[in-house]
C-alpha positions in Angstrom: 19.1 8.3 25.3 18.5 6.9 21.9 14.9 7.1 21.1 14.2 3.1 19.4 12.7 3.5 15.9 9.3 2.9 15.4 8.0 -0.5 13.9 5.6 -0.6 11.4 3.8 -3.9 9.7 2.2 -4.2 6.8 -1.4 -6.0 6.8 -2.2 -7.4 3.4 -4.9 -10.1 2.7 -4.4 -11.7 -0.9 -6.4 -14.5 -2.5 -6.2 -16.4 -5.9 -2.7 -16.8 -7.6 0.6 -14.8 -6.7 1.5 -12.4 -10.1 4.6 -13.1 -11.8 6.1 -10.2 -10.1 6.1 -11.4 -6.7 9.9 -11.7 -5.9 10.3 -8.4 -6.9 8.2 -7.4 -4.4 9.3 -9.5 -2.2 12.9 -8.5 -2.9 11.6 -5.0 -2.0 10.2 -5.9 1.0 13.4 -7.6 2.0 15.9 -4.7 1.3 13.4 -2.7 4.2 14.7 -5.5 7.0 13.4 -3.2 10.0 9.6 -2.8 8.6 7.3 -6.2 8.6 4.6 -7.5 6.3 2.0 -10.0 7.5 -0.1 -11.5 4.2 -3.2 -13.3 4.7 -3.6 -15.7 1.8 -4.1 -19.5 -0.1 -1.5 -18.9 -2.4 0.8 -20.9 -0.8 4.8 -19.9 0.8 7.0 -18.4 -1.7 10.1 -19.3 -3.0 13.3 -17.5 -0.7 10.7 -15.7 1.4 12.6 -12.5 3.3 12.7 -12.9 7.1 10.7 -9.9 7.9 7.1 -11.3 5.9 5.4 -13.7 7.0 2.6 -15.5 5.2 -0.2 -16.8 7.4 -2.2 -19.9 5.0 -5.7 -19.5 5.7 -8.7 -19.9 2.9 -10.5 -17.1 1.4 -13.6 -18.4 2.8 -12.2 -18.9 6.7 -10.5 -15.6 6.1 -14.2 -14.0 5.4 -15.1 -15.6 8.5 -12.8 -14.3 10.5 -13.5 -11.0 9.4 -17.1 -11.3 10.2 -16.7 -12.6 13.6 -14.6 -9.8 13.9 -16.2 -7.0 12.7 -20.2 -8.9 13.4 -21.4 -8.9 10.3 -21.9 -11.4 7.6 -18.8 -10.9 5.2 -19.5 -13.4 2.1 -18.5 -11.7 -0.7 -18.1 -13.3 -4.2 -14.8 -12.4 -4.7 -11.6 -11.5 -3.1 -12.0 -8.3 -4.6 -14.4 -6.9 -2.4 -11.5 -7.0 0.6 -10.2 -3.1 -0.9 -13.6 -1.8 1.1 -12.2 -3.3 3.8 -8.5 -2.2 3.8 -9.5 0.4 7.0 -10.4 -2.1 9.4 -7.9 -4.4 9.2 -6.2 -2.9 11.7 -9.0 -4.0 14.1 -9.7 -7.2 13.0 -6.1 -8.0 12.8 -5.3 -6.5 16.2 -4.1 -8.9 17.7 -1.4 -9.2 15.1 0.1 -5.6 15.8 0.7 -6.0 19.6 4.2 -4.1 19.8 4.0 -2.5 16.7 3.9 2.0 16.5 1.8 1.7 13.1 0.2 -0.5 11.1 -0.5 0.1 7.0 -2.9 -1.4 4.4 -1.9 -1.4 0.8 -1.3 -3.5 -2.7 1.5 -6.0 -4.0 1.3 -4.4 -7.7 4.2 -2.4 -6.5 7.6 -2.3 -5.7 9.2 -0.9 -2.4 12.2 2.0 -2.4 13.8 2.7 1.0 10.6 3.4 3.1 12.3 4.6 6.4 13.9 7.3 4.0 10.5 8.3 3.3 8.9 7.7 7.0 11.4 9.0 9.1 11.4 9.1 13.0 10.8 12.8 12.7 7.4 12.6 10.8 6.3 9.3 12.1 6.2 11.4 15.6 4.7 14.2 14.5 1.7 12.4 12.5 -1.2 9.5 13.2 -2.1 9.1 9.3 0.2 8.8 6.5 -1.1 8.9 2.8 1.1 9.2 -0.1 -1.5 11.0 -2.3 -2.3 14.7 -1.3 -6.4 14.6 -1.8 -7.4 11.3 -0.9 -6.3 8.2 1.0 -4.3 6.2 -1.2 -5.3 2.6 -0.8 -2.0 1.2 -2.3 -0.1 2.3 1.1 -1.7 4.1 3.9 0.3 4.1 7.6 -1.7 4.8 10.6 -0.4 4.9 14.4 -1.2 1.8 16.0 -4.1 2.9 18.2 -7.7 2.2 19.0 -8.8 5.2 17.5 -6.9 4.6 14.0 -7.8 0.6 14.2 -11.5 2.0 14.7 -11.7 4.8 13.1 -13.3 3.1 9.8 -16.4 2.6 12.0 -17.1 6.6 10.8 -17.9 5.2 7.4 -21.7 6.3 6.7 -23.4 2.7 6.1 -20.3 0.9 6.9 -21.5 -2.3 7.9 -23.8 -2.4 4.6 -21.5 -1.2 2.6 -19.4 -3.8 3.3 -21.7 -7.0 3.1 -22.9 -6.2 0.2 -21.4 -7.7 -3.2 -20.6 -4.2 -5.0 -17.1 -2.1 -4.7 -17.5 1.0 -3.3 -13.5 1.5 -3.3 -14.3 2.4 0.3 -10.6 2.6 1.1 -9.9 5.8 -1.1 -13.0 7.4 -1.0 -15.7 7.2 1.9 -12.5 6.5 4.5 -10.9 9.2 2.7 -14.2 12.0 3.4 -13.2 11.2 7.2 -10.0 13.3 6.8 -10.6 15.5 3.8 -13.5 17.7 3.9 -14.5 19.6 0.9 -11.7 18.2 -0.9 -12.3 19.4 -4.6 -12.1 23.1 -2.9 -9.2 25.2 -4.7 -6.0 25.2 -2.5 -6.4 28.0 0.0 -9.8 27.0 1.0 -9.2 23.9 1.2 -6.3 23.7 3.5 -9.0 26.3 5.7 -11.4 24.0 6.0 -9.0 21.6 7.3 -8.0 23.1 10.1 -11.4 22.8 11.4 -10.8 18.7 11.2 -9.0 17.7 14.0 -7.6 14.4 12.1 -6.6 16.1 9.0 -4.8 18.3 11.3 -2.8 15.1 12.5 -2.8 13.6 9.2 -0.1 13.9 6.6 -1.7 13.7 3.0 1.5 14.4 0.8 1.8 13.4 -3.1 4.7 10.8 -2.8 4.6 10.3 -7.4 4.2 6.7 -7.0 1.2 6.0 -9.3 2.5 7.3 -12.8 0.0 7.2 -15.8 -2.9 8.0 -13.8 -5.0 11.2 -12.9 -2.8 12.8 -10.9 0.1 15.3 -13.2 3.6 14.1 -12.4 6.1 16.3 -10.3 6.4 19.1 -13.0 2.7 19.2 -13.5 2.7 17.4 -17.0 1.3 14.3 -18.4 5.4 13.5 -18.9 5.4 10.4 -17.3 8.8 8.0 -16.5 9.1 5.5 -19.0 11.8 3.4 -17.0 11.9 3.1 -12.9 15.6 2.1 -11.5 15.6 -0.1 -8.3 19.2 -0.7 -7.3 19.8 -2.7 -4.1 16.6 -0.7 -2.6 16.6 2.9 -3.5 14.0 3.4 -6.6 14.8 6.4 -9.0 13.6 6.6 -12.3 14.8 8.1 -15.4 12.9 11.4 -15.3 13.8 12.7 -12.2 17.3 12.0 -11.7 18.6 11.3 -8.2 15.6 11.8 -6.8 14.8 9.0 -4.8 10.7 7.3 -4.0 9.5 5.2 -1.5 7.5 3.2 -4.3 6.0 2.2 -7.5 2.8 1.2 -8.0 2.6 0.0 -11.5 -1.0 -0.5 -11.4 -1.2 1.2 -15.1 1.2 -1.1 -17.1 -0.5 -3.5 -15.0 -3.4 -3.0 -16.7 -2.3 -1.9 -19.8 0.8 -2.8 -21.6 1.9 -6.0 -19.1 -1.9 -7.3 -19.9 -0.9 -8.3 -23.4 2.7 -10.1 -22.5 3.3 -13.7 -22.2 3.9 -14.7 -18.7 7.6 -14.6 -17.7 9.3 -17.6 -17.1 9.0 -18.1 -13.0 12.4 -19.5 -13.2 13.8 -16.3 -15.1 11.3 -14.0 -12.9 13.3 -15.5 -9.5 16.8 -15.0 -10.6 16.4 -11.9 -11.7 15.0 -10.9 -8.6 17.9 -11.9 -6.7 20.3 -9.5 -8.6 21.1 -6.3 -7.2 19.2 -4.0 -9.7 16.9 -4.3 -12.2 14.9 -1.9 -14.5 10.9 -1.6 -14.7 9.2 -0.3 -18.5 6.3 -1.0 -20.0 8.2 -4.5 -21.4 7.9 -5.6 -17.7 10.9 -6.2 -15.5 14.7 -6.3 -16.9 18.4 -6.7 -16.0 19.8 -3.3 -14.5 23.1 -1.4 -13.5 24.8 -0.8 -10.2 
């Protein structure tokens, strides 16, 4: 008997203004038809939405509501960037958007999507609850959890958490206090490191594996230099890049020519942006986003 393959959903709140590189990552999204996305946000539908995302309107401020009801506290913040603290508990106070679903994940839209069930395979989504793609810390741009009370509470372990979240400062609770919960002692060299984590029940059922998919940042790339890609490939859903061959990702998170270079450049034309989305390939450089090759 064929096991069925696990479904996953992705649980993303976004407030403001989409980026210019939405249909990309929606096109990304699209080309992973078996895997869902659920996006809280007033941004309003967009154009040639895939089938498998769904975009729920709500207001930032009933969307705070809602997540004070759910979680009983007063959730008011400022801004809509306060909602990274509470990446770990959307599983809870989304719950009852998950019903049939083996695992839920939190993460970012300043990315684009490879093949994820290349990358989660049946194999390790049975062997694992937790599923980071950096090796020290929870990554907040995509983090995959078993759909269970345990892993939709678990962010209730967060010293202060009801504080912490209320109040009007960023404590990037997603990558670091949630992260503590799994990784103890984590600045420990290697072999002492992996010790202590046998003695942590959830890190022992935790996968925390470097998946490359933040380039530019802190962590060395896959040859332990500061040689970064300079191009990423995404052809009809498989993402390589131009420094490490065929070697195939489940992402990119662009965050740093986000920041950086792409802070400086006009803003595409949206008319452009959405047919060049709809071609099979395209390329990604610090120039932003560009007609590729099959």
């Amino acid at each position: 008997m064929i096991k069925p393959i696990p479904r996953i959903i992705f649980v993303i709140p976004y407030f403001g203004q989409w980026p210019f590189w939405m249909p990309f990552f929606l096109e990304s999204c699209r080309h992973n038809p078996d895997i869902d996305w659920l996006l809280f946000s007033d941004c309003g539908v967009p154009e040639n939405l895939p089938a498998n995302v769904t975009v729920q309107a709500i207001s930032f401020e009933d969307y705070c509501r809602k997540v004070s009801g759910r979680l009983n506290i007063d959730f008011a913040p400022k801004g809509a960037y306060k909602l990274c603290d509470i990446k770990p508990a959307l599983g809870h106070i989304h719950e009852d958007s998950l019903q049939g679903y083996d695992f839920w994940a939190f993460g970012d839209i300043d990315l684009v999507y490879g093949d994820l069930r290349s990358y989660f395979t049946a194999e390790r989504l049975a062997r694992f609850d937790l599923f980071s793609t950096h090796e020290r810390r929870v990554a907040g741009h995509l983090c995959l959890m078993r759909n269970t009370r345990c892993k939709r509470e678990l962010f209730m372990k967060i010293e202060n958490w009801q504080q912490r979240f209320t109040d009007e400062q960023h404590h990037a609770l997603d990558e670091g206090a949630f992260s503590r919960i799994f990784l103890w002692r984590k600045n420990f060299p290697e072999p002492l490191f992996k010790w202590v984590g046998k003695f942590n029940p959830l890190r022992r059922t935790s996968d925390f594996t470097e998946a490359f998919s933040t380039p530019g940042g802190c962590i060395k790339w896959r040859d332990g230099s500061d040689n970064f890609p300079s191009q990423w490939f995404w052809n009809q859903g498989t993402l390589t890049n131009d420094r490490d061959g065929d070697h195939t990702f489940p992402y990119f998170h662009f965050v740093c020519w986000k920041r950086n270079e792409w802070s400086v450049l006009p803003t595409p034309d949206p008319v452009a942006v959405q047919r060049l989305a709809g071609e099979p390939a395209w390329v990604i450089d610090a120039t932003g986003f560009h007609r590729g090759e099959l």
